[in-house]
N, C-alpha and C positions, 0 to 999 in steps of 0.2 A: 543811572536811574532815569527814569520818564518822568514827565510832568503833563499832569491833569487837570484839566480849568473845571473848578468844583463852583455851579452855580447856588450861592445859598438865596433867602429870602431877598438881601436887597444888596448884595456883594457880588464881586466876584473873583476866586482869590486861584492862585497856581497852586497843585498840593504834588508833593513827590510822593510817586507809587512804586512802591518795593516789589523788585522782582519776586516771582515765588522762588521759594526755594531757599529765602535768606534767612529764616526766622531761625532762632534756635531751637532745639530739640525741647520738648517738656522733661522736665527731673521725673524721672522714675521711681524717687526716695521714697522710701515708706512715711506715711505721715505719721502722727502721734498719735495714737488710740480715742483721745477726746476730737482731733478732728477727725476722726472719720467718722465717728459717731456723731456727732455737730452734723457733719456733712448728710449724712444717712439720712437721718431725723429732724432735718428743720425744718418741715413741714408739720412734723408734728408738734414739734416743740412749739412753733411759730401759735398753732392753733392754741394750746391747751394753755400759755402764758393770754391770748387773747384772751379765752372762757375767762382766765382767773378773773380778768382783769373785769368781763364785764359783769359776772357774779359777784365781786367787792364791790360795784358802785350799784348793781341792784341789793343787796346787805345791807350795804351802806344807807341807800332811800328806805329801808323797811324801817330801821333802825333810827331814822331821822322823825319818820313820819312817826311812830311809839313814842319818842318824847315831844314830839308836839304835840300827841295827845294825853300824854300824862299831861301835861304844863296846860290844854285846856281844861281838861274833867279836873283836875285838881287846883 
């Protein structure tokens, strides 16, 4: 194997660099139906769990503001 002098912010350290060619192959195994769909989709999911998330805490202020105004006029 080689060695590489990796300059970071305020170090400087020896790192071993792996020839190509050594990695192992990726598994070709099927995954399980929920990860690919997880996989597929998490952008959308990612989205539509945010919306929820920001239309329950705007709910949530609609709902807060209605009983402080009950609790004034009343």
């Amino acid at each position: 194997m080689k060695e590489k002098l990796a300059m970071g912010a305020s170090q400087h350290c020896f790192q071993t660099v792996l020839p190509l060619g050594c990695w192992k192959p990726i598994c070709k195994r099927k995954q399980s139906l929920c990860k690919r769909l997880l996989k597929k989709y998490q952008t959308l999911i990612d989205s539509t769990l945010a919306g929820l998330a920001i239309g329950l805490m705007f709910l949530t202020g609609i709902w807060m503001f209605l009983i402080q105004l009950a609790e004034y006029v009343g």
